[in-house]
N, C-alpha and C positions, 0 to 999 in steps of 0.2 A: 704844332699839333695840339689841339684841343681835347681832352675827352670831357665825356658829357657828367656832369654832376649828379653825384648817387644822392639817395633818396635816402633821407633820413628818418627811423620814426619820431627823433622826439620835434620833428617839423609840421606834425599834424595838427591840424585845427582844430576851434576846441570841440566843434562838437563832435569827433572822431576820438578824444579821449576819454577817458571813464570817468567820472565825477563821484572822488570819495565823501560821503555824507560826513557835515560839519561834526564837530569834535564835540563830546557831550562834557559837561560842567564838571562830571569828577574828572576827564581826561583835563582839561585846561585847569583843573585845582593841581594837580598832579606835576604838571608842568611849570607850574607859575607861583605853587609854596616852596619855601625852602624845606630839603630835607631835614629830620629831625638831629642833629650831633649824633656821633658816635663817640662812646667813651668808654675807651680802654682803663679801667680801674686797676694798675698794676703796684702800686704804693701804700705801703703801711707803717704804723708809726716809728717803726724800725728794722727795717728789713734786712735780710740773711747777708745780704752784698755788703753791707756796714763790717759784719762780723770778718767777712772775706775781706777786706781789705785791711782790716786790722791782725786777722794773719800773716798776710803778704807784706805788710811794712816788718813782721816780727822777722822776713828772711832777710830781710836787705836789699830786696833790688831796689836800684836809684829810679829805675824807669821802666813805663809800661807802653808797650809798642803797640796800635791796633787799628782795624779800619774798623770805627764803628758802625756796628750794624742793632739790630731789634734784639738776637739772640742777648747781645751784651750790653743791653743799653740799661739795667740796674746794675751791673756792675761799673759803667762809667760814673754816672750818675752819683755813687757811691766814693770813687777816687775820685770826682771833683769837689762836689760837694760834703761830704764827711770828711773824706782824709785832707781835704785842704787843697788836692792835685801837687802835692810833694811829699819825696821817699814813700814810693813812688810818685813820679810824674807821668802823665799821660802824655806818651807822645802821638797824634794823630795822622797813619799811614795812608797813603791809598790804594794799597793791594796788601796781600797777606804775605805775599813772596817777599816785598819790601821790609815787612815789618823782620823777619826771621832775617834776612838778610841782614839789618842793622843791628838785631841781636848778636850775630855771628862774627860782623866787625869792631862790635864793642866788647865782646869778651876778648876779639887777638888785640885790643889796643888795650885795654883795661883792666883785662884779666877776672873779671868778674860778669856773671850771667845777667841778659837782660830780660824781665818778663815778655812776652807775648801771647798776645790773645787775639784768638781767631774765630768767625763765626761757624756754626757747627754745619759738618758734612763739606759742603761746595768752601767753604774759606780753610777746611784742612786740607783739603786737594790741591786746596792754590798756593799754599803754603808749600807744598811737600818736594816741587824740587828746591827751593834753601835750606830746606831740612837737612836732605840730601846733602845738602854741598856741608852745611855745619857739621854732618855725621861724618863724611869723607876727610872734613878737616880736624878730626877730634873735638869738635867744640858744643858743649851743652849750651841746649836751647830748650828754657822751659815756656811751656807752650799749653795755655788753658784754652779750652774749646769751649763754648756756647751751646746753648741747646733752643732749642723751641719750649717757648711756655706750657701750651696746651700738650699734655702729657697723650693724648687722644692722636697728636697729629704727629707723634714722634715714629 
């Protein structure tokens, strides 16, 4: 059994379709320059993150657990390049649940708190059931949140 072949519009001939007028010199500049860079200017000759870091090596933790994201990314920046990326070292997570997680098993093996750092809002949420289980277990976990730069969009 055969049926018969439906009718397609984009089958029609050309002179049955609409003929859009050719593209004017600013549409084709438009599409054919490159757009201008966009530059984030977030860097200054010494920025607040330096001083942060030089706090947080005065507690002691060995290590800083994180999935790096934008909220924190002067603060990495900062434990890599100023503090050296030792006392603290960065360790780099791929979820927030992991990073507090590994905070949790290294305080029951080591007995000493691991930093963690989360992105602000949606990366405390993803954190919060290991939170949970570090709280359930008696075990501190200190845990810096990130913010959004532009105070405007907080």
């Amino acid at each position: 059994m055969l049926a018969k072949p439906s009718t397609i519009e984009a089958q029609q001939t050309s002179s049955e379709r609409r003929m859009l007028p050719p593209p004017s010199a600013r549409q084709i500049a438009l599409e054919t320059t490159a757009p201008p860079p966009r530059i984030d200017v977030y860097t200054t000759d010494r920025p607040g993150a330096d001083f942060m870091v030089d706090v947080l090596k005065t507690l002691g933790f060995d290590y800083v657990c994180a999935n790096p994201g934008s909220s924190l990314r002067g603060l990495q920046e900062s434990f890599i390049n100023y503090g050296g990326n030792q006392a603290p070292e960065w360790i780099t997570c791929c979820h927030e649940e992991s990073s507090v997680a590994m905070a949790h098993g290294y305080f029951k093996i080591e007995g000493k708190p691991l930093l963690v750092m989360a992105q602000g809002t949606v990366g405390l949420q993803h954190a919060s059931m290991a939170i949970y289980n570090a709280y359930c277990d008696r075990v501190p976990v200190y845990v810096v949140v990130g913010n959004i730069v532009d105070a405007n969009k907080r």
